[in-house]
N, C-alpha and C positions, 0 to 999 in steps of 0.2 A: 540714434534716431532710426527708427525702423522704416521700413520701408512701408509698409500700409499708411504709417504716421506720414510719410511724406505725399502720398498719391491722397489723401484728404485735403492737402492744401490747398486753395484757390491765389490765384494774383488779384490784386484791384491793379488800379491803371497806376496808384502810386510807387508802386513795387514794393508795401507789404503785404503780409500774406492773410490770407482771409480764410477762417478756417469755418467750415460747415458743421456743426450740430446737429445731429437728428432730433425732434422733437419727440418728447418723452409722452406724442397722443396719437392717436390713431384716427382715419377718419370715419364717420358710423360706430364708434364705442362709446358706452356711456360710461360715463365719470361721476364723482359726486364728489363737492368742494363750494367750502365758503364763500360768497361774495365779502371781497376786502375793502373793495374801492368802488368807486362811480365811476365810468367816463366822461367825458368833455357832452357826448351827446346821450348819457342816463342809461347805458350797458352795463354791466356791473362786468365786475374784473373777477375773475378765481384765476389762479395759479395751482399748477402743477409742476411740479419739480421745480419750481420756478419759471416756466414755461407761463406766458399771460392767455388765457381765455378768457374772448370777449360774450358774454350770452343775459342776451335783448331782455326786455320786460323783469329782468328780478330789483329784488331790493338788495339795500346793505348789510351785510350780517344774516342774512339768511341760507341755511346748508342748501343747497339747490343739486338737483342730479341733472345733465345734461347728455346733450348729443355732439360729438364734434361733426360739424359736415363743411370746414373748409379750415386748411392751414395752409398760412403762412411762413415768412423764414421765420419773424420773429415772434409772431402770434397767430390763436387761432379763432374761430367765431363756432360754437356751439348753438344749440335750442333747447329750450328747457323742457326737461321730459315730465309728464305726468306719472305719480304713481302707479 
């Protein structure tokens, strides 16, 4: 095990180790990816690298290009850019 490998790891309070991911998006870069899914409250979902991006007002199946302008650990929320 390397040492970089070891200074990535975080504790939770159960004493396994919780490891950080960097998200494969940036914030202010535009993307462009399918909507797969719906949300619970009608966001459409694309993924990136397997990374979830939430962005408002699309439909399903639609290729949509977007803005990221907020991430999360586990997801991010984008806006849908005009040509």
């Amino acid at each position: 095990m390397s040492y970089s490998y070891i200074q990535q790891k975080k504790w939770q309070r159960s004493g396994r180790p919780r490891y950080y991911v960097k998200p494969p998006v940036e914030i202010d870069k535009e993307y462009e990816s399918e909507i797969e899914e719906m949300g619970r409250y009608g966001d459409g979902i694309a993924r990136i690298k397997g990374f979830i991006i939430l962005v408002p007002n699309t439909e399903l199946g639609k290729q949509v290009k977007f803005k990221i302008t907020r991430i999360g650990k586990k997801f991010a929320i984008g806006e849908s850019v005009l040509d």
